[in-house]
C-alpha positions in Angstrom: -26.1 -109.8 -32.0 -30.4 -110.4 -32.4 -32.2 -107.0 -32.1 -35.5 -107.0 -30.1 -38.8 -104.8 -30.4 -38.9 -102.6 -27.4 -41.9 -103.1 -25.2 -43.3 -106.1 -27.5 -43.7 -109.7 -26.6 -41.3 -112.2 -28.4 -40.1 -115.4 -28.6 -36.3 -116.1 -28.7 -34.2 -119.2 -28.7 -30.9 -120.1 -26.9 -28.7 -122.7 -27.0 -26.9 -125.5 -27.1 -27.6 -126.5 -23.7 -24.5 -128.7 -22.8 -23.8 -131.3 -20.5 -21.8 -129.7 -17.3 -19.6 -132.9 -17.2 -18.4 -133.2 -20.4 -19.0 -130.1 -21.8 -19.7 -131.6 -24.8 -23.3 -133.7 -24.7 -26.3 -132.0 -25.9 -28.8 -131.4 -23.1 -32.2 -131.9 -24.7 -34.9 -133.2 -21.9 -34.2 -130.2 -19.2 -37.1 -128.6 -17.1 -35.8 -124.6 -17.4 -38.3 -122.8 -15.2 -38.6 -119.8 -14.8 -36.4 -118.4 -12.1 -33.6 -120.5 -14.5 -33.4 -117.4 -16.9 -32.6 -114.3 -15.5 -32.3 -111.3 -17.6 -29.8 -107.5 -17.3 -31.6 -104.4 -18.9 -29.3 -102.1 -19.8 -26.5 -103.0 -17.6 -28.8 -102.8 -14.9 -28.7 -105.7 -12.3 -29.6 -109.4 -12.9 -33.4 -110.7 -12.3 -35.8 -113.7 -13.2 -37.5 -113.0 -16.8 -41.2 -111.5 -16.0 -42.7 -113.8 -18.4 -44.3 -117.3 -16.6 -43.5 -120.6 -17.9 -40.6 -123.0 -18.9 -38.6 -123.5 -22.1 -39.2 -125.7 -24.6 -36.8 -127.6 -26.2 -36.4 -127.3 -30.2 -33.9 -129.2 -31.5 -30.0 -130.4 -30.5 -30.2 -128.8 -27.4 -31.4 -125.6 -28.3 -34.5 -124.4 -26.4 -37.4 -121.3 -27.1 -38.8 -119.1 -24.2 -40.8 -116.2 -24.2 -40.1 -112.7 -23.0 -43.1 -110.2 -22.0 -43.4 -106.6 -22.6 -41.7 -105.9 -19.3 -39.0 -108.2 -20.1 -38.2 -105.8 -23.8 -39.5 -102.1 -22.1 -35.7 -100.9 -21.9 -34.0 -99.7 -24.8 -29.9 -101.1 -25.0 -27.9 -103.9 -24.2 -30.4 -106.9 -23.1 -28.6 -110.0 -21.6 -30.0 -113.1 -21.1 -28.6 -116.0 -19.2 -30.1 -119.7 -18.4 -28.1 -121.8 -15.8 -29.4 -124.8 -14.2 -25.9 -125.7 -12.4 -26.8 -129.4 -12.1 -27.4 -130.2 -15.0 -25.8 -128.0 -18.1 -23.5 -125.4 -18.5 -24.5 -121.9 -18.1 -25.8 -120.3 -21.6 -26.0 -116.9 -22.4 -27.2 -114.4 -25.1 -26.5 -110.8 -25.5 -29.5 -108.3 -27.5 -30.3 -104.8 -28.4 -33.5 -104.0 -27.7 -34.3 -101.1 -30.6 -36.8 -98.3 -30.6 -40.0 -99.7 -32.2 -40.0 -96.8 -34.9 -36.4 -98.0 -35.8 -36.6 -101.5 -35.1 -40.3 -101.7 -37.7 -37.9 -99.2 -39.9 -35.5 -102.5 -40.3 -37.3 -105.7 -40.2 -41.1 -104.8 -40.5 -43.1 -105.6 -43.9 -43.4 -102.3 -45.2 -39.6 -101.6 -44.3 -37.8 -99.1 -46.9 -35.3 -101.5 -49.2 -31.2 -100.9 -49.2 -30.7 -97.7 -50.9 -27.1 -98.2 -52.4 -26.3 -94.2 -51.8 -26.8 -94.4 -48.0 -29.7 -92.3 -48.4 -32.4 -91.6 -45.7 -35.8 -90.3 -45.2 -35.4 -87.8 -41.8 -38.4 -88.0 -40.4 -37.4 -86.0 -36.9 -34.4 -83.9 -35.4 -33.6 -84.7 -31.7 -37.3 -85.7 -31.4 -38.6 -83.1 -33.1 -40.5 -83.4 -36.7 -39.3 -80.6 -39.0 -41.2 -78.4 -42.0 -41.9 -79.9 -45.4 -39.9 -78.8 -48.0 -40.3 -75.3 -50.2 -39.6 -75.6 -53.6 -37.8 -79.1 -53.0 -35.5 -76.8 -50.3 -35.1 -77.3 -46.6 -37.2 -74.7 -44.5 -34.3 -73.7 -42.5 -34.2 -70.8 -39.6 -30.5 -69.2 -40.1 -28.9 -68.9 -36.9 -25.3 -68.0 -38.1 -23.5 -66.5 -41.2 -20.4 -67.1 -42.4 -17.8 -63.8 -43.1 -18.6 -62.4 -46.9 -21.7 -64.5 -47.7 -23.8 -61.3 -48.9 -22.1 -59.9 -51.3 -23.2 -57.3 -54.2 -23.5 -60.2 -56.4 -25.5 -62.3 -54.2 -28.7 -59.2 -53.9 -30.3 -59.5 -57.3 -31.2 -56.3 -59.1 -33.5 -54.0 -57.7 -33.8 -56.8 -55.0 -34.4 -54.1 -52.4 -36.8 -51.7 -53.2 -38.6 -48.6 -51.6 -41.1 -51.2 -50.7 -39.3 -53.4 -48.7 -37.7 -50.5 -46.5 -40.5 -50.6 -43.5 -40.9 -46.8 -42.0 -38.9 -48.0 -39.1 -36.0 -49.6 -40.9 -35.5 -46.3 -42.5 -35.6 -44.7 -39.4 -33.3 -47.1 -38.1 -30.5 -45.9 -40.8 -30.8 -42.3 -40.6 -30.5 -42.5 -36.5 -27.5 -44.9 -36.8 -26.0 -42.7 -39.0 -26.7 -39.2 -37.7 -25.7 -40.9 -34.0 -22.1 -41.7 -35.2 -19.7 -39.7 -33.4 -17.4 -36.9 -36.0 -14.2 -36.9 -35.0 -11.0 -35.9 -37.0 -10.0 -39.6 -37.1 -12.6 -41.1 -39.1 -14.5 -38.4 -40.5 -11.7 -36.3 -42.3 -11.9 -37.4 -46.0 -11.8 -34.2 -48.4 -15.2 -32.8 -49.2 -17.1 -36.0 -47.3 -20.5 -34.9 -45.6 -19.0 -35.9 -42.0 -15.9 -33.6 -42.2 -18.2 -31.6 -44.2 -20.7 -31.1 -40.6 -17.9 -31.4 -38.3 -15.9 -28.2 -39.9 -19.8 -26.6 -39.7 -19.9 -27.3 -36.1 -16.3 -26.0 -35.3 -17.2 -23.0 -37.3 -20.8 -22.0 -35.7 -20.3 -23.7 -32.3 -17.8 -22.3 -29.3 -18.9 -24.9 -26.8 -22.0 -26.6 -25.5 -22.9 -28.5 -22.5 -25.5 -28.6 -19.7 -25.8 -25.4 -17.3 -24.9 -26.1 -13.7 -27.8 -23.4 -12.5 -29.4 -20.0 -13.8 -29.7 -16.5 -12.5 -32.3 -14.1 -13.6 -29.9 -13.0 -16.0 -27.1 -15.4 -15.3 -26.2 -19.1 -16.5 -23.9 -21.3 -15.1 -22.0 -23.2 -17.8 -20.5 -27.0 -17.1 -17.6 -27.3 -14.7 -15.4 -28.5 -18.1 -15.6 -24.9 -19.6 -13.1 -22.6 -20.3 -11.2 -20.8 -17.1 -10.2 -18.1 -18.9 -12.5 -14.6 -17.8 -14.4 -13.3 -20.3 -13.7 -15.7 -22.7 -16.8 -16.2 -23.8 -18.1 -12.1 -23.6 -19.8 -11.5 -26.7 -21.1 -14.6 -27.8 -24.9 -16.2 -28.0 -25.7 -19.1 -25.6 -28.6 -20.7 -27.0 -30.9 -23.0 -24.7 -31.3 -26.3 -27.2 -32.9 -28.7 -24.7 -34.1 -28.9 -20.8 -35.7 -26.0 -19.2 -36.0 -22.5 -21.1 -35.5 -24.6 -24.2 -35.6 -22.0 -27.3 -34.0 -18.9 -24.8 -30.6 -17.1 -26.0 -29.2 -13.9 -25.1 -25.7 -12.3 -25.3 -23.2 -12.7 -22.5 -21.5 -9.6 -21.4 -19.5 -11.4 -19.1 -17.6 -14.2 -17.7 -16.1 -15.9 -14.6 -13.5 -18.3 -15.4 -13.4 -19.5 -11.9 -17.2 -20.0 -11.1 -18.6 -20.6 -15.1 -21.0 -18.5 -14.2 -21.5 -15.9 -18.0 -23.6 -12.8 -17.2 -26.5 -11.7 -19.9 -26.9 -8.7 -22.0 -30.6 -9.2 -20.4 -33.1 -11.1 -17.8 -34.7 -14.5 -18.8 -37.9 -15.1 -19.8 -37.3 -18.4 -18.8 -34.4 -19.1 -16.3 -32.3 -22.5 -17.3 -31.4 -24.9 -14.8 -29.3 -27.8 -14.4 -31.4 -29.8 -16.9 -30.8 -26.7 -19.6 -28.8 -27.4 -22.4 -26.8 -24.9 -24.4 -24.5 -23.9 -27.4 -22.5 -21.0 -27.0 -22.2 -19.4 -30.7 -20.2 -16.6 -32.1 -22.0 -13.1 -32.0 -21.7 -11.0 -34.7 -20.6 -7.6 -33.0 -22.7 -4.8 -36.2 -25.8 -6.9 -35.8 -26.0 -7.9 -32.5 -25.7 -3.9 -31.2 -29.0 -3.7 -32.6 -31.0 -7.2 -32.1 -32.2 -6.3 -28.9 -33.3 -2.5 -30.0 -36.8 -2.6 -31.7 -36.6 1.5 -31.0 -33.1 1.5 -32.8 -34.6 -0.6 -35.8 -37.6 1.9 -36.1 -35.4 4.7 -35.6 -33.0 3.6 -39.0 -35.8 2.6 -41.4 -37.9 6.1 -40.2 -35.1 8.4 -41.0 -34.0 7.2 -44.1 -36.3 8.9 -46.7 -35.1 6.3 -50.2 -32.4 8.8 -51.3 -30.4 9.3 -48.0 -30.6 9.4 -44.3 -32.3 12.5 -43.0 -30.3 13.3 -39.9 -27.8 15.6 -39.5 -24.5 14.2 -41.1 -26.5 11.5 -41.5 -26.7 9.9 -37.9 -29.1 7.0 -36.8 -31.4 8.3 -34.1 -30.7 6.4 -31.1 -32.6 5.3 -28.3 -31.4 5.0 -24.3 -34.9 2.9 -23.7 -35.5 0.1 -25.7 -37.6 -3.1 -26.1 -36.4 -6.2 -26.4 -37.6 -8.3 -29.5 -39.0 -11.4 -26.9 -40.7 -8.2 -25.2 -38.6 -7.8 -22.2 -37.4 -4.2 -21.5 -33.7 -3.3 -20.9 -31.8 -0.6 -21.3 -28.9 -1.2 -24.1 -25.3 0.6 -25.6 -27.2 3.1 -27.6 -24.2 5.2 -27.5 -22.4 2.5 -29.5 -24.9 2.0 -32.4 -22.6 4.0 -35.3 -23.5 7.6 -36.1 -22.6 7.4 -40.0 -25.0 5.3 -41.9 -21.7 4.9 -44.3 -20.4 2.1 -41.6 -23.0 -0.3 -41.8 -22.0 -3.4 -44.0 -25.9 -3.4 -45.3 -28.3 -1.3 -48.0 -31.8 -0.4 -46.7 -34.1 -0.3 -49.3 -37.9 0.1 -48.1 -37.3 -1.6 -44.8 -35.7 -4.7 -46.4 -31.9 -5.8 -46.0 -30.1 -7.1 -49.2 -27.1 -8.8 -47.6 -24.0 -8.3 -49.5 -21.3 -10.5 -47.2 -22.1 -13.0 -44.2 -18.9 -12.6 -41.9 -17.2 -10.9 -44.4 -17.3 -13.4 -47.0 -19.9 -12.9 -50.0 -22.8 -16.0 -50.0 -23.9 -18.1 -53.0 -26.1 -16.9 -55.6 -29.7 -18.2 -54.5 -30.6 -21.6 -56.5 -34.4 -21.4 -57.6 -34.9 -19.0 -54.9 -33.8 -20.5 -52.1 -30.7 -20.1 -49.9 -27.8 -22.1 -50.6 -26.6 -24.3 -47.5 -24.4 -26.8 -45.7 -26.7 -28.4 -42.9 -25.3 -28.6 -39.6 -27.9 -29.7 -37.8 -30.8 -31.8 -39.0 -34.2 -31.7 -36.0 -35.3 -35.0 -34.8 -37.9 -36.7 -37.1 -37.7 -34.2 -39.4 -36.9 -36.6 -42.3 -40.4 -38.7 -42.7 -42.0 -41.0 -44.9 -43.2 -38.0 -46.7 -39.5 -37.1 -47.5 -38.8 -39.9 -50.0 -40.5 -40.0 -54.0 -41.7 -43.5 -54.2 -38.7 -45.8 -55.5 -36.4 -42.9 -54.1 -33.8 -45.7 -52.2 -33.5 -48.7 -54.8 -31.2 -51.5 -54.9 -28.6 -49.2 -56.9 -29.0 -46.5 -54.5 -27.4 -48.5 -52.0 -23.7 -49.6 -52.1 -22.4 -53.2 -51.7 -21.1 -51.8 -47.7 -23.7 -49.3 -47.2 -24.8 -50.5 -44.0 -21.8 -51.9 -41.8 -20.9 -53.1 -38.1 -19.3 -49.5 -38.0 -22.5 -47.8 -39.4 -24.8 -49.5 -36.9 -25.4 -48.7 -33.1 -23.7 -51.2 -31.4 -26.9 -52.0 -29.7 -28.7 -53.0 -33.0 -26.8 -56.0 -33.5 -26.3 -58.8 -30.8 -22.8 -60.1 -31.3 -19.5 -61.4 -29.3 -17.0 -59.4 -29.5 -13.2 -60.0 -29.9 -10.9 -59.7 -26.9 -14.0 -58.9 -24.5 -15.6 -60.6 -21.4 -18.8 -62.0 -21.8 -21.1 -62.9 -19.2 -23.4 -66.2 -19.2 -22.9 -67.6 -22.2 -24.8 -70.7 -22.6 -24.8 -74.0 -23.3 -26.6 -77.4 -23.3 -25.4 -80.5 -22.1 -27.5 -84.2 -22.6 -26.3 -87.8 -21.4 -24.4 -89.6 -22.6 -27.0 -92.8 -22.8 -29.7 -91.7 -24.9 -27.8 -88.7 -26.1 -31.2 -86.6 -26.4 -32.1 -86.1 -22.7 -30.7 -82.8 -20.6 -27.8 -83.7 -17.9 -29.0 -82.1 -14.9 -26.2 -81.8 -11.6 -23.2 -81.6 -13.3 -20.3 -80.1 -11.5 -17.5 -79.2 -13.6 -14.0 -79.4 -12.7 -9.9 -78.2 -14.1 -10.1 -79.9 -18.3 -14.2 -80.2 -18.1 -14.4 -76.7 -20.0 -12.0 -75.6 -21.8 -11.2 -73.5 -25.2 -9.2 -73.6 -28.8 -8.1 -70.2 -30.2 -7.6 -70.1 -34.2 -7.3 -73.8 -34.2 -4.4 -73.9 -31.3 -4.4 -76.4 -28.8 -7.2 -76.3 -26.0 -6.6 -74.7 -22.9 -8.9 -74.3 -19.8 -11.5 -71.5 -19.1 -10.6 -68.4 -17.0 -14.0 -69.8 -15.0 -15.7 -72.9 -14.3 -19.3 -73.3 -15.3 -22.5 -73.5 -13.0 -26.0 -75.0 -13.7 -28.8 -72.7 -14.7 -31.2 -75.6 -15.0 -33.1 -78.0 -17.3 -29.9 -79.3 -18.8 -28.4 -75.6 -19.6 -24.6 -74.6 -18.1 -23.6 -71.3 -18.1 -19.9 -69.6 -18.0 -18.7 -66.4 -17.6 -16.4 -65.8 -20.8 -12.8 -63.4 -20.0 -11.3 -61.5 -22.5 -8.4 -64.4 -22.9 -10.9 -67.0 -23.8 -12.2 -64.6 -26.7 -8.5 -63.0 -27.7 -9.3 -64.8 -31.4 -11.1 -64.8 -34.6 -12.3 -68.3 -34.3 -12.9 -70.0 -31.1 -13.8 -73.5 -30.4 -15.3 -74.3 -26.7 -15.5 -77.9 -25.1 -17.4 -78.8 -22.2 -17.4 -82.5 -20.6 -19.4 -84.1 -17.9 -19.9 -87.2 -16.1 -22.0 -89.2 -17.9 -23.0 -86.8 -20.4 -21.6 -86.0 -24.4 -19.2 -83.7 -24.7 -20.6 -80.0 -26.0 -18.7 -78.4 -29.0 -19.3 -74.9 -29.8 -17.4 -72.7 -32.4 -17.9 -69.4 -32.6 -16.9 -66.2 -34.8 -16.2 -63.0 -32.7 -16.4 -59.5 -33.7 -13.8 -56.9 -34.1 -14.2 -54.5 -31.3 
């Protein structure tokens, strides 16, 4: 089949021109005008050849016309037919009008030769000229990954550096990790930091929530707390965010029913229902005191270095005292103890040395400082400044230090296993020049359907709708994603089909 030069003038030649009686004679004197040739464009209806003027005969019935740039401007099938039903049989000739890049690629002078491996120079992608070539390897944008590629052996030593950790990648890390949830379940390996806080939290921590309402010396807790009266009597609620944010106090009392706990004294600040609070064990020895400054005086004044100067060595106690936030209230003076003997603590020159914490002797002090598990780490206070230059290196991180598991799920788009997805995308072309978007499709039961792990292909739960300029979208249910691997295929009239394979997530 001859292949023409779209939009270019050219000559062709048909024939033989045979004799309509015998079939056999060679016509070689015949006047084709003409409205004799009449040519289809790419299956497109038959018409009289734009170019002007007859054929002219070559040789043994064989004749040349000319076809103009109209005649050539359609790329595809081109088929050309002379008939002059008096005279001659009718003749025709089928061509494929080419591209003019691809049709000089073949036949012009500077034409590449036949390259025995097959080989080609790309020189666009769907229209679209891609980036040279760095270090003799294709400048490629990575839009998928498959499972395992980066492995410890594939991150060179001391690949990742200090350096290359930006201030908000680091951030990044410590959030996602200090965001993950303790539980039993998947914090419970022996002596690992997250069992580690979580025993710290069941230890220091009764409950927490966000107060319904506040009194002048009241707090209403959540409607989830306890029911049990009194429950909570004794312990500390500390205000840790919303109104009166740094406020705690002592609560005497309780109400199961209403959750409203009564304070050993008013507010400075009364909560509301945008305080939030932890409710902490009170020690009973120390708090007695706390809110005394008068009983406090009172102790270090009488004791003269060798003994306490009272009378069978009592504290003096006060019935009037002041608050250490400065608010006055009267408090249990009468339950302050009257033998210096019963206090768990040595006063030495107004200074406590503490012997026991709950009963249970501390660590020595390491270079001065206290010895600690940390429970509770303040927002942003881990900075830049935190880390010695090199500090996190490629062999301070593990192989799997920073999984799917470790990671918000927000920080990594991805489709998840056995979940519905919403509008998930897809383009569809036609079928003809297999570049240009297919706009009006309307799909139908078989036009879009899935493969799960390579099993046979079954329809979607729902039908996809035009978004527009070519792209489809489908709402995904959790049976078209119920698989590690799944392969989707959408069809349409007159357009190629779309394959799409995708990898999905474990939940």
């Amino acid at each position: 089949m001859p292949f023409l030069r779209q939009s270019t003038t050219q000559v062709i030649r048909f024939g033989p021109c045979l004799d309509k009686t015998d079939g056999v004679t060679e016509e070689t004197a015949l006047t084709l005008a003409q409205a004799d040739m009449r040519l289809s464009k790419d299956g497109g209806a038959f018409a009289q050849k734009s170019a002007a003027g007859n054929a002219t005969h070559d040789s043994d019935g064989w004749y040349d016309t000319t076809l103009s740039t109209t005649d050539t401007a359609t790329v595809g099938e081109l088929i050309f037919n002379a008939h002059q039903p008096a005279n001659m049989l009718p003749v025709w000739v089928h061509y494929w009008v080419l591209e003019e890049d691809i049709y000089d690629a073949l036949f012009g002078a500077s034409a590449a030769g036949f390259d025995s491996n097959q080989r080609v120079d790309l020189g666009a992608w769907l229209g679209t000229a891609p980036l040279a070539l760095v270090s003799q390897r294709v400048n490629t944008s990575v839009g998928a990954m498959a499972a395992a590629v980066l492995t410890a052996a594939a991150i060179a030593t001391d690949a990742i550096t200090a350096a290359k950790i930006a201030a908000d990648a680091g951030v990044e890390i410590a959030q996602a990790v200090w965001d993950r949830v303790l539980t039993g379940a998947t914090h419970n390996i022996t002596n690992s930091a997250g069992r580690r806080l979580r025993q710290i939290e069941a230890a220091f921590v009764v409950a927490s929530g966000t107060a319904q309402a506040g009194g002048v010396a009241t707090i209403t807790l959540a409607a989830g707390e306890s029911a049990v009266d009194d429950i909570f009597a004794g312990d500390r609620v500390v205000i840790v965010g919303g109104t009166g944010v740094g406020e705690h106090g002592i609560v005497t009392a309780y109400n199961g029913t209403t959750k409203v706990a009564t304070m050993s004294q008013s507010w400075v600040t009364q909560p509301d229902a945008t305080s939030e609070y932890d409710l902490v064990p009170a020690d009973v020895d120390l708090e007695t005191i706390e809110h005394s400054v008068a009983a406090i005086d009172n102790l270090l004044a009488d004791y003269d270095g060798t003994g306490y100067t009272k009378a069978n060595s009592t504290i003096g106690t006060t019935t009037v005292n002041t608050d250490m936030r400065g608010t006055d209230s009267a408090l249990l003076a009468a339950n302050v103890p009257t033998n210096f003997a019963d206090l768990a603590i040595t006063v030495t020159t107004g200074r406590v040395d503490l012997a026991l914490w709950l009963g249970v002797a501390p660590n020595a002090l390491i270079s001065g400082r206290v010895d600690t598990d940390v429970a509770v780490v303040n927002t942003a206070a881990i900075s830049t400044t935190s880390f010695s230059a090199g500090a996190v290196d490629a062999a301070a991180l593990a192989a799997n230090v920073i999984t799917s598991s470790e990671l918000a799920d927000s920080a990594t788009p991805r489709i998840l296993k056995n979940t519905a997805l919403a509008n998930f995308m897809f383009l569809m072309v036609d079928s003809t020049d297999h570049v240009t978007p297919k706009t009006g499709l309307t799909f139908g039961a078989g036009d879009s359907q899935r493969s799960l792990n390579g099993a046979a292909f079954a329809n979607t739960t729902n039908l996809p709708t035009e978004v527009g300029s070519g792209i489809y979208k489908v709402n995904l249910a959790t049976t078209d994603l119920n698989a590690d691997v799944v392969t989707f295929r959408f069809d349409g009239t007159a357009a190629d089909s779309r394959l799409i394979t995708i990898l999905t997530q474990p939940v």
